[in-house]
N, C-alpha and C positions, 0 to 999 in steps of 0.2 A: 504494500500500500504506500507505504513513504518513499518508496521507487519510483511508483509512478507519480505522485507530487513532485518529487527531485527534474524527471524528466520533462514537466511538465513547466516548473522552473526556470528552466536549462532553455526550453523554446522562447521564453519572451526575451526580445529584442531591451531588455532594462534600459541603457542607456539612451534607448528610444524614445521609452514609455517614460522617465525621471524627466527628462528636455524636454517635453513635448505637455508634460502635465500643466505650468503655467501657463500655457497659451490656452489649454482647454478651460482654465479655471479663467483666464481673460475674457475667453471669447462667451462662458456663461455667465458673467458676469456685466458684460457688454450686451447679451443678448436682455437681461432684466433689466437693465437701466431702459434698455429700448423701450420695450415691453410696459413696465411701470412705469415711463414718464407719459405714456400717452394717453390721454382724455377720452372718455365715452365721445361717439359720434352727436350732438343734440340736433340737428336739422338733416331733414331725411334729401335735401340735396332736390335739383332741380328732374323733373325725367328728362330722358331722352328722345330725340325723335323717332325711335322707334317704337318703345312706349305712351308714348304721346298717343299715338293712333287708337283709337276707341273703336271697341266692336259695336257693331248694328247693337246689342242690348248689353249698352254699358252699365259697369255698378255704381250703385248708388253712392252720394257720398259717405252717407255712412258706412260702409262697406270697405270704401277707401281707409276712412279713417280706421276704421278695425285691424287690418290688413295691416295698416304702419304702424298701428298700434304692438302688432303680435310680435314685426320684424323686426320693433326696437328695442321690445324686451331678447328676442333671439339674440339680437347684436349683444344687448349688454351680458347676456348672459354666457356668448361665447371670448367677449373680451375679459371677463375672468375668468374663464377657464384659461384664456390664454395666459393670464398673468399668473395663476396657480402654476401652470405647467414652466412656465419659466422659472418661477423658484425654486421653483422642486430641481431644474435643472440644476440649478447654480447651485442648490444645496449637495448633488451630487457631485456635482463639478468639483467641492470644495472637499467635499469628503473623500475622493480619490485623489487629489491632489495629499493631502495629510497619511494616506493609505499608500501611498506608493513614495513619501517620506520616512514612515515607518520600515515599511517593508525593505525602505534603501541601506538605512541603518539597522536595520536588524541582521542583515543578510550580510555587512561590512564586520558585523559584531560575532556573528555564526564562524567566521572566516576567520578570524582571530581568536575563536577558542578553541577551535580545528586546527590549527596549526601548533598552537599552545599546548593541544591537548595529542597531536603528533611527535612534537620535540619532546614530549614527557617520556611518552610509548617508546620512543625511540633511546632516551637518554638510560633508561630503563632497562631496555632488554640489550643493552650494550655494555651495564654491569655484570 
């Protein structure tokens, strides 16, 4: 079992994944400011000419006002999920950034009790 964890170890590109951890924690971090700095929509915007065109049994205005009524709660409702899903990013962002700090030091720290714990065995069985 700790064989195949070791090998498993042994695959990741680390020097990769350590350089490359602050840009991912930049770029979630960047992506929430984006995200959190921007303001619900308030005016539902002019139509368009192609919208504009009324069929033969157009709806009523109340009808209309129903309609942007439903599509403004949708909007705001899907502009926070957006901003949930960006935090959530950046909280991961920030937790694999601290998980592949640890992991970097531990692994520096494993290496030096393996060798420590080599030159023993070794100083050892040469009495």
């Amino acid at each position: 079992m700790a064989i195949g964890w070791l090998s498993i170890l042994k695959a990741v590109p680390w020097t990769d994944v350590v350089s490359n951890a602050p840009k991912v924690a930049d770029g979630a971090k960047k992506l929430w400011e984006t995200v959190a700095g921007k303001k619900p929509a308030t005016d539902a915007g002019a139509p368009t000419s192609s919208s504009a065109k009324l069929a033969p049994e157009a709806p009523t205005l109340a009808d209309l006002e129903a309609r942007i009524g439903a599509l403004a709660g949708d909007v705001s409702r899907l502009q926070k999920e957006m901003i949930d899903s960006s935090q959530l990013i950046k909280a991961l962002a920030d937790q694999n950034t601290q998980l592949i700090r640890r992991v970097y030091w531990l692994s520096r720290t494993l290496l030096v009790v393996g060798l420590a714990a080599g030159i023993s065995l070794a100083l050892v069985l040469l009495r």
